[in-house]
LUMGU-968119 format. One record per residue (C-alpha): residue in one letter; chain; residue number from 1; y negated, z, x. Coordinates in nm, 2 decimals. Example, Ala and Ser with C-alpha at 12.3 -4.5 7.8 and 13.67 -1.06 7.14 Angstrom:
<atoms>
[atom "A","A",1,[0.45,0.78,1.23]]
[atom "S","A",2,[0.11,0.71,1.37]]
</atoms>
This chain:
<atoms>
[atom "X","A",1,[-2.55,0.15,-1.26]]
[atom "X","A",2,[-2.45,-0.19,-1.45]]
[atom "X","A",3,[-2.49,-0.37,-1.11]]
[atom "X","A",4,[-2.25,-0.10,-0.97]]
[atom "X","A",5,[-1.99,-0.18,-1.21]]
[atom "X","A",6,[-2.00,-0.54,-1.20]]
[atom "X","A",7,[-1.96,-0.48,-0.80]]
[atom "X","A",8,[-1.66,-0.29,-0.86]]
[atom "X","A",9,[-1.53,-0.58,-1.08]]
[atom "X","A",10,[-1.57,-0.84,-0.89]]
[atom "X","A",11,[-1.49,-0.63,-0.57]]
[atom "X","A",12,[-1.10,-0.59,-0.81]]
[atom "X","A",13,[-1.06,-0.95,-0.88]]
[atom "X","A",14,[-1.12,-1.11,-0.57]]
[atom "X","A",15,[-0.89,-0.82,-0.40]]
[atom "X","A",16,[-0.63,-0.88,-0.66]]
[atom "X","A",17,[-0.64,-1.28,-0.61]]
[atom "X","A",18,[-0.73,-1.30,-0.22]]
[atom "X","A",19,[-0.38,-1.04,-0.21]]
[atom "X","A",20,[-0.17,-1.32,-0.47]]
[atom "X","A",21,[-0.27,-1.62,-0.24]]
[atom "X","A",22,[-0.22,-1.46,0.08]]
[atom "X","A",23,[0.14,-1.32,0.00]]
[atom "X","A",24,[0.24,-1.69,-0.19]]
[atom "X","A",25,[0.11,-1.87,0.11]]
[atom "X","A",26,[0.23,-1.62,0.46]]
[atom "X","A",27,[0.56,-1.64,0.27]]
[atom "X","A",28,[0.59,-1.98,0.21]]
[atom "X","A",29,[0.52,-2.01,0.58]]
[atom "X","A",30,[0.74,-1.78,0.71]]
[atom "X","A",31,[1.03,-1.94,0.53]]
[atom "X","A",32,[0.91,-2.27,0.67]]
[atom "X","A",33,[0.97,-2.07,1.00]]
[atom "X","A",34,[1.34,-2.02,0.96]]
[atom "X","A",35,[1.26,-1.68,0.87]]
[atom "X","A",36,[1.50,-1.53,0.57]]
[atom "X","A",37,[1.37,-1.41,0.28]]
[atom "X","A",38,[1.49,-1.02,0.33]]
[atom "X","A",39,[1.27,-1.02,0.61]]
[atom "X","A",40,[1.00,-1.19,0.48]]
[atom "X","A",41,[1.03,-0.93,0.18]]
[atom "X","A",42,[1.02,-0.68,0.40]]
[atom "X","A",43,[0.72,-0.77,0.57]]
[atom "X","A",44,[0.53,-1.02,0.46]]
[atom "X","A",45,[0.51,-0.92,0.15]]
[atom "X","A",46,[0.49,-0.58,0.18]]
[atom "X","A",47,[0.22,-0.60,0.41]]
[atom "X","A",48,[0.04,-0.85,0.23]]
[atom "X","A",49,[0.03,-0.67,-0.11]]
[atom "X","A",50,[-0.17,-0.38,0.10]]
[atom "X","A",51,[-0.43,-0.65,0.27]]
[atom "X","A",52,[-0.67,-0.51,0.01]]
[atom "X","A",53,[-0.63,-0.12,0.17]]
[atom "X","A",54,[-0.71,-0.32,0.51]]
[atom "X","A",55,[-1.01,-0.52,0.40]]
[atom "X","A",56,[-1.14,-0.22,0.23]]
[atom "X","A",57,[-1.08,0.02,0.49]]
[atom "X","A",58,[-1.21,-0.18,0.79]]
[atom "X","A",59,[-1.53,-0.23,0.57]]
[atom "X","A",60,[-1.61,0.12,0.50]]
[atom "X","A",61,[-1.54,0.19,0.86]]
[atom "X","A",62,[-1.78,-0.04,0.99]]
[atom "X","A",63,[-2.04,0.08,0.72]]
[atom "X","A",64,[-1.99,0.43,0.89]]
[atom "X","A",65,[-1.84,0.53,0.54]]
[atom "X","A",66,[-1.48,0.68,0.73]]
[atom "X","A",67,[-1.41,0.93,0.42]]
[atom "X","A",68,[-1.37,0.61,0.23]]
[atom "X","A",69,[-1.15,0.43,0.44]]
[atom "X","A",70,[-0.94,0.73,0.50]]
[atom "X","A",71,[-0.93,0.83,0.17]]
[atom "X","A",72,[-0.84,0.48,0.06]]
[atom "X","A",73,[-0.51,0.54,0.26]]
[atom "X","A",74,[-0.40,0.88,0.16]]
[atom "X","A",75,[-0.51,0.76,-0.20]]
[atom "X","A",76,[-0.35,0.48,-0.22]]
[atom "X","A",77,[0.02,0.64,-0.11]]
[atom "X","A",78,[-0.04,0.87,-0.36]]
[atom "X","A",79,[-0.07,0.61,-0.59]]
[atom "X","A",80,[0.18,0.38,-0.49]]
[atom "X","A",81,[0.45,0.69,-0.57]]
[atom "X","A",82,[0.28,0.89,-0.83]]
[atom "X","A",83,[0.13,0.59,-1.07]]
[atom "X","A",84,[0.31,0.31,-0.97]]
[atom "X","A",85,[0.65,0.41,-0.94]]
[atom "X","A",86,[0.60,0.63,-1.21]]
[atom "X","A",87,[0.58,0.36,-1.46]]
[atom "X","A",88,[0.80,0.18,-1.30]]
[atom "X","A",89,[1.04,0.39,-1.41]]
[atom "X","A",90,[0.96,0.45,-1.76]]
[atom "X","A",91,[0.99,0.07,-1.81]]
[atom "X","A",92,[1.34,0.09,-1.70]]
[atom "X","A",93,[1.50,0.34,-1.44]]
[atom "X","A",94,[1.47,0.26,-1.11]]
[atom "X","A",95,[1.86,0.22,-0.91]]
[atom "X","A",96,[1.83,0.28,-0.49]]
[atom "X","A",97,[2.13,0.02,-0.43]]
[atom "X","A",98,[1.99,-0.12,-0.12]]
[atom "X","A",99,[2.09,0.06,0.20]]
[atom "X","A",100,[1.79,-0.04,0.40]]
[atom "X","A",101,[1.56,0.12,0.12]]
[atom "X","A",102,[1.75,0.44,0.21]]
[atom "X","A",103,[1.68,0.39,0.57]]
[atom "X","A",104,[1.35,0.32,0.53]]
[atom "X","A",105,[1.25,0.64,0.28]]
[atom "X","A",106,[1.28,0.88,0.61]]
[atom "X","A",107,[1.10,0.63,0.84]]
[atom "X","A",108,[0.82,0.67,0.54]]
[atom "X","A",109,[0.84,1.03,0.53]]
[atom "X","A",110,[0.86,1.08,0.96]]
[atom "X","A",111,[0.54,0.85,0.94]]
[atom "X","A",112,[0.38,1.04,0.70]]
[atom "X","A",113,[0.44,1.40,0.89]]
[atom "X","A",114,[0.29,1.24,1.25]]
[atom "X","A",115,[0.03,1.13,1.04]]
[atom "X","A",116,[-0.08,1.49,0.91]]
[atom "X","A",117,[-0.05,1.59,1.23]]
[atom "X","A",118,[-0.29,1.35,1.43]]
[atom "X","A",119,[-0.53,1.37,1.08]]
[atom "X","A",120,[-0.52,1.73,1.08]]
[atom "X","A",121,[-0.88,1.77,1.21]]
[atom "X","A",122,[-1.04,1.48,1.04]]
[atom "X","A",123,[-1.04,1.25,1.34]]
[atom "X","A",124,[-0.88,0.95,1.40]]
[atom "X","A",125,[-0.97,0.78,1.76]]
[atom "X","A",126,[-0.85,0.45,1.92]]
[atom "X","A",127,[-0.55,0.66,2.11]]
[atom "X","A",128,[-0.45,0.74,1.76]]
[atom "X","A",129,[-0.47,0.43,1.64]]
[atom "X","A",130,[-0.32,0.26,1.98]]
[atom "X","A",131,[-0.03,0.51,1.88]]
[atom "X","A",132,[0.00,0.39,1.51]]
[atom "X","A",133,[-0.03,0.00,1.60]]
[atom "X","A",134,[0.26,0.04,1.82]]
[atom "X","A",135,[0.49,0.26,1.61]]
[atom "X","A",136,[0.36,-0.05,1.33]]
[atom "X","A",137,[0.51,-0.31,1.59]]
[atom "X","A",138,[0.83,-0.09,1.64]]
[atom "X","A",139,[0.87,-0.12,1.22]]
[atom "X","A",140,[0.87,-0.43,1.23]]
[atom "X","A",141,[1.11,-0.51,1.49]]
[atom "X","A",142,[1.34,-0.26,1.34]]
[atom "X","A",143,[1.30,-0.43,1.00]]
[atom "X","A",144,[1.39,-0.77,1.12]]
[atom "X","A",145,[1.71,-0.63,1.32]]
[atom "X","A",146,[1.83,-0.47,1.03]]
[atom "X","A",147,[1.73,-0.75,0.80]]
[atom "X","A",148,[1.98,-1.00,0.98]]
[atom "X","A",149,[2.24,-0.75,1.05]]
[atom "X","A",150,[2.30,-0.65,0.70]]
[atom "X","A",151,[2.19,-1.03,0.48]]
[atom "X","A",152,[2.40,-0.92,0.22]]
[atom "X","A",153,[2.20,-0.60,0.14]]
[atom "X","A",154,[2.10,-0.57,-0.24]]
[atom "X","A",155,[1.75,-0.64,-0.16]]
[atom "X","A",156,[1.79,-0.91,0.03]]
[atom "X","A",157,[1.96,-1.04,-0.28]]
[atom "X","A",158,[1.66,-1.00,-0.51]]
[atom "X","A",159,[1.41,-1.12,-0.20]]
[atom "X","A",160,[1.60,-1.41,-0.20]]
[atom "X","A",161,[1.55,-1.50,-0.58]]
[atom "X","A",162,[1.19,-1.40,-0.57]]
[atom "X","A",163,[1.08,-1.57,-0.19]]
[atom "X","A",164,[1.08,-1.92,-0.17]]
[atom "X","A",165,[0.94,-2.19,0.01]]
[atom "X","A",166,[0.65,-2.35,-0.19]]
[atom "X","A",167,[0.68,-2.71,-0.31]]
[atom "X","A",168,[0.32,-2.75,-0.26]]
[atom "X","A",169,[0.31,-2.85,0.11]]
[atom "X","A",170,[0.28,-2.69,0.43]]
[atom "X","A",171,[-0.12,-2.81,0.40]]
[atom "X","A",172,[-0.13,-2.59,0.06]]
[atom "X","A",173,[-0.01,-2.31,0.21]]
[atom "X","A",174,[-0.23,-2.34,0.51]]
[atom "X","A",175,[-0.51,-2.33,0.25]]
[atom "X","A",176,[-0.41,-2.06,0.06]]
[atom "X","A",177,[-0.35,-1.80,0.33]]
[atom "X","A",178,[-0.72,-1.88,0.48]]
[atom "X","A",179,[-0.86,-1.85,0.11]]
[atom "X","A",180,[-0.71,-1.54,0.03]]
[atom "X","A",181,[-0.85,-1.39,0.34]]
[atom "X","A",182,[-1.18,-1.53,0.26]]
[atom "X","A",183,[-1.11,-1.40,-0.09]]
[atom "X","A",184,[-1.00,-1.05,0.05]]
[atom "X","A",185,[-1.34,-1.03,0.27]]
[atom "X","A",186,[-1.57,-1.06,-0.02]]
[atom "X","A",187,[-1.38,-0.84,-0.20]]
[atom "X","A",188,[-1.36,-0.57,-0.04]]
[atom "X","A",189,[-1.76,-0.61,0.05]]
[atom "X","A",190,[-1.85,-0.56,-0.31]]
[atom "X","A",191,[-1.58,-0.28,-0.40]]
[atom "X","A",192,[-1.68,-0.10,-0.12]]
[atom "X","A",193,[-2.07,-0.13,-0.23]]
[atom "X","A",194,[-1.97,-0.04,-0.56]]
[atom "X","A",195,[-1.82,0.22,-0.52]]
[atom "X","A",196,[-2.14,0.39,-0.29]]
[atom "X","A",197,[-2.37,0.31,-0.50]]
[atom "X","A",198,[-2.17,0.47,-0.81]]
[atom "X","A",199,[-2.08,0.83,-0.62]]
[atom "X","A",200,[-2.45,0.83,-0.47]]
[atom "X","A",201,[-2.52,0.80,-0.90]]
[atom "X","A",202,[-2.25,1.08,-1.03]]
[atom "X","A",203,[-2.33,1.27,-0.73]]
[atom "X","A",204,[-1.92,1.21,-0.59]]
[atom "X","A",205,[-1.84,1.23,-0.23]]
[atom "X","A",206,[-1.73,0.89,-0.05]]
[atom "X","A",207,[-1.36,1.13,0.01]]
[atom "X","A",208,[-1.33,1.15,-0.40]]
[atom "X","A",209,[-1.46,0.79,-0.46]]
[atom "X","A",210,[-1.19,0.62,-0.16]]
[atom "X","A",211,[-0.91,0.87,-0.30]]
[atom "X","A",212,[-0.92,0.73,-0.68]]
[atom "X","A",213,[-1.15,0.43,-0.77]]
[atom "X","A",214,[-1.08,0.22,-0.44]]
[atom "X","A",215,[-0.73,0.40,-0.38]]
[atom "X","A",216,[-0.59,0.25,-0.75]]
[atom "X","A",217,[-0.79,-0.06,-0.70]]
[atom "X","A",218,[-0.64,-0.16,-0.35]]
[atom "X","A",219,[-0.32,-0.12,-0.52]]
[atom "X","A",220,[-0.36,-0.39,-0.81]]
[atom "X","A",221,[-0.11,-0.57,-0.61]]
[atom "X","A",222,[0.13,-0.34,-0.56]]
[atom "X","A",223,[0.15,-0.24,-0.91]]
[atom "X","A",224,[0.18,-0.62,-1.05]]
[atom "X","A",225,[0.46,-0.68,-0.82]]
[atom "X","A",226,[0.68,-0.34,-0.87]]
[atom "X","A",227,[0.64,-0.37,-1.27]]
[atom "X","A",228,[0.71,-0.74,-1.22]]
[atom "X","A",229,[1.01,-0.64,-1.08]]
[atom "X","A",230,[1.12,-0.33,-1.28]]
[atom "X","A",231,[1.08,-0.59,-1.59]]
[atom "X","A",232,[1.29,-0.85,-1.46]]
[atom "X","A",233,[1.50,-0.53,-1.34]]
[atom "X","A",234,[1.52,-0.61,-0.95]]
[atom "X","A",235,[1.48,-0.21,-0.84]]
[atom "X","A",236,[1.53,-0.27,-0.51]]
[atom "X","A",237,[1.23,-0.50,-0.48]]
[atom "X","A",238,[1.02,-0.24,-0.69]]
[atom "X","A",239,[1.08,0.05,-0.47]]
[atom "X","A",240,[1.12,-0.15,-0.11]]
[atom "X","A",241,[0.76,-0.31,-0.14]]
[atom "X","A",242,[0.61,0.05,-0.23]]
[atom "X","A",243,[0.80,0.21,0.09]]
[atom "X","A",244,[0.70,-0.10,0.28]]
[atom "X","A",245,[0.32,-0.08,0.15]]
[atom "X","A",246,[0.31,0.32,0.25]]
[atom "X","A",247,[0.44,0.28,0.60]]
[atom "X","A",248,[0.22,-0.02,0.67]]
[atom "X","A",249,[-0.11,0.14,0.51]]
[atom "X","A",250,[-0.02,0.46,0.72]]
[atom "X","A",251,[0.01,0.29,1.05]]
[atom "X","A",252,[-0.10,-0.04,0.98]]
[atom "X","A",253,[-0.45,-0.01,0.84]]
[atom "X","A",254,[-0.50,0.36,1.03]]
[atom "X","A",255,[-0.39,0.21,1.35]]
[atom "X","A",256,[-0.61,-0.13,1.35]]
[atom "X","A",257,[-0.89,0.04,1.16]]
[atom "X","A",258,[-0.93,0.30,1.40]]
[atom "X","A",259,[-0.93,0.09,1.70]]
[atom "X","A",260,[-1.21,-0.13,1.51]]
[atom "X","A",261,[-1.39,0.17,1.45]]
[atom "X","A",262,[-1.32,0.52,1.51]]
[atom "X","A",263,[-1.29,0.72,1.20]]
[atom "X","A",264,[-1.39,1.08,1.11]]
[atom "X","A",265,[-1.30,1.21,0.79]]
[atom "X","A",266,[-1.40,1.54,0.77]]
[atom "X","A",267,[-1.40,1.49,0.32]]
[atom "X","A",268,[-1.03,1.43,0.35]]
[atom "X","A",269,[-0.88,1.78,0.34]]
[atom "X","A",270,[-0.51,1.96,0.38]]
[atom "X","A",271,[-0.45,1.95,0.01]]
[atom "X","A",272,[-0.50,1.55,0.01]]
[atom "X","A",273,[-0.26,1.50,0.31]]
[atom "X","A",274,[0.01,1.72,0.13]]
[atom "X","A",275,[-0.01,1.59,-0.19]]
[atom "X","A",276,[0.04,1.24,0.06]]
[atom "X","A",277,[0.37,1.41,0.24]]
[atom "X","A",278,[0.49,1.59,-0.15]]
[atom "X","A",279,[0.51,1.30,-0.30]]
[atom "X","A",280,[0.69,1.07,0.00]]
[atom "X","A",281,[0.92,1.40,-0.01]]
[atom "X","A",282,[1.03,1.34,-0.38]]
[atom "X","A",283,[1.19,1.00,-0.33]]
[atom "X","A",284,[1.46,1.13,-0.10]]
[atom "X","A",285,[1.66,1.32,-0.29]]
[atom "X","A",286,[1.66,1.02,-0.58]]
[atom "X","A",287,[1.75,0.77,-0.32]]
[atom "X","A",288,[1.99,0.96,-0.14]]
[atom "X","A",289,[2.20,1.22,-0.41]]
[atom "X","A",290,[2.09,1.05,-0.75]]
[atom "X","A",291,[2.07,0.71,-0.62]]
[atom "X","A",292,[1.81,0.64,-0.96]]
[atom "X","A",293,[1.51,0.73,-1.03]]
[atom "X","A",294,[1.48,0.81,-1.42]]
[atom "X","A",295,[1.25,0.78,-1.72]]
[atom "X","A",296,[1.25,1.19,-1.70]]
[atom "X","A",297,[1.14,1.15,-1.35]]
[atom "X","A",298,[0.91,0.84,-1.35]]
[atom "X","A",299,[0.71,1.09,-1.63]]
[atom "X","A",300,[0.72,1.35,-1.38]]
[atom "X","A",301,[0.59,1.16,-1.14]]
[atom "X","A",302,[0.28,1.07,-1.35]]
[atom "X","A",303,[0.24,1.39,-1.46]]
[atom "X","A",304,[0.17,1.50,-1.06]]
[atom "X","A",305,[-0.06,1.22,-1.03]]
[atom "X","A",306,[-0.24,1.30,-1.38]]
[atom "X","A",307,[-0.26,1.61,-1.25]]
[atom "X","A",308,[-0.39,1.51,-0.92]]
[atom "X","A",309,[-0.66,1.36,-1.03]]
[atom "X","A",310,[-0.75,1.63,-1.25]]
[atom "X","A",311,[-0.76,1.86,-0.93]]
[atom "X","A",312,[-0.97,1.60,-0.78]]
[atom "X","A",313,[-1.24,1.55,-1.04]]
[atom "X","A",314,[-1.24,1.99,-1.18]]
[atom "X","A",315,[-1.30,2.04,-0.77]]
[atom "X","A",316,[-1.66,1.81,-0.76]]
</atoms>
């Protein structure tokens, strides 16, 4: 069991540092690219910050562990919303002032419904995935067209403090991108292994095991850059990069995952995927009508995922 711990640990730092080096060093390179730094936010970085729900989920597929991978997903949203945010907004509440967060809240929650639908029997096949890939590339287009129309947004604002190009060198970035790949392989190898060998132990079910051990693990980097953010009060930033991470884990790591490696997740059940939809459900009415998202509500928020969890572990 000790070996299964250390596993998980090490499987937690190398995610958490393979994630730091390949966000620094993609962005540094994107901005080298002429690229601005909204839509580097909005992409790079958001996507990066989930390359540990990639590593780990293409892993588990390829093991023939598709409850983990799956569940590392739906987990993971949960996460990002319930825990994340949640704290978040206790440290300091959470203003919606950026118009392209509001835009992109519904694209989140549209995601998230044609992903219940096409997960609704536990099967994800390569036309499924084919499907999420392109709606991925669609994102991203849209992303980068509303980046440059609107420059002046408030996140673009924050990005722009935050992003920069790294006084280091092109060759440093260069270096940093490959080793936090390499870092982000290993990583996920040994959470991943972990995290078998500890539900074969308890007795857990790979589905319980991706939805909370690997699901809050993945999203170490999410969680240091939204409370980075909420301290140094840049909301936009906090609640852009979780939307971001959603939509990309959803059709992102789904869609290229599945096209790897066909998954069936039969331990991923219709409570799971609408505990996934509830909570993407919650943030529009903040971001739309009360523009905030409050201490009262940030508790609330962890109080569904508390109580999540307790579901989770009273139903094994």
């Amino acid at each position: 069991m000790s070996l299964a711990i250390i596993y998980l640990l090490a499987g937690l730092v190398l995610l958490y540092f393979g994630a730091e080096g390949l966000v620094r060093g993609s962005s540094s390179l994107a901005l080298r690219l002429g690229l601005s730094p909204l839509v580097v936010g909005l992409t790079v970085v958001a996507f990066g910050t989930s390359s540990p729900e990639l590593m780990v989920s293409l892993r588990a597929a390829l093991a023939g562990q598709s409850d983990i991978s799956v569940g590392n997903v739906v987990g993971s949203n949960i996460c990002n919303i319930g825990l994340i945010l949640g704290l978040c907004a206790l440290i300091t509440p959470i203003t919606t002032n950026s118009q392209i967060v509001r835009i992109d809240i519904p694209i989140m929650i549209g995601i998230t419904a044609l992903s219940l639908v096409l997960m609704a029997d536990g099967n994800i096949g390569r036309t499924e995935g084919i499907i999420f890939c392109l709606i991925l590339v669609a994102y991203i287009a849209f992303s980068i067209a509303l980046a440059r129309r609107q420059p002046a947004d408030a996140l673009g604002t924050e990005f722009g403090e935050e992003v920069k190009i790294s006084k280091r060198g092109l060759a440093v970035d260069i270096i940093m991108v490959i080793g936090g790949l390499a870092l982000l392989v290993f990583g996920a190898r040994f959470l991943v292994d972990g995290a078998v060998i500890i539900a074969r132990n308890y007795g857990w079910s790979e589905a319980l095991i991706g939805l909370t051990i690997v699901a809050i693990g993945t999203s170490l980097p999410e969680l240091a850059t939204s409370l980075l953010a909420a301290v140094k009060k840049e909301s936009d930033i906090a609640v852009g990069n979780i939307v971001g991470s959603n939509i990309f884990n959803l059709v992102g790591i789904l869609g290229i995952t599945a096209i790897v490696h066909p998954l069936q997740a039969t331990g991923i059940d219709a409570v799971d995927l609408a505990v996934m939809a509830g909570f993407s459900l919650l943030l529009w009415p903040m971001a739309y009508y009360q523009q905030r998202i409050t201490r009262p509500a940030g508790a609330c928020l962890l109080l569904g995922y508390a109580g999540f969890l307790f579901w989770l572990l009273r139903a094994t």
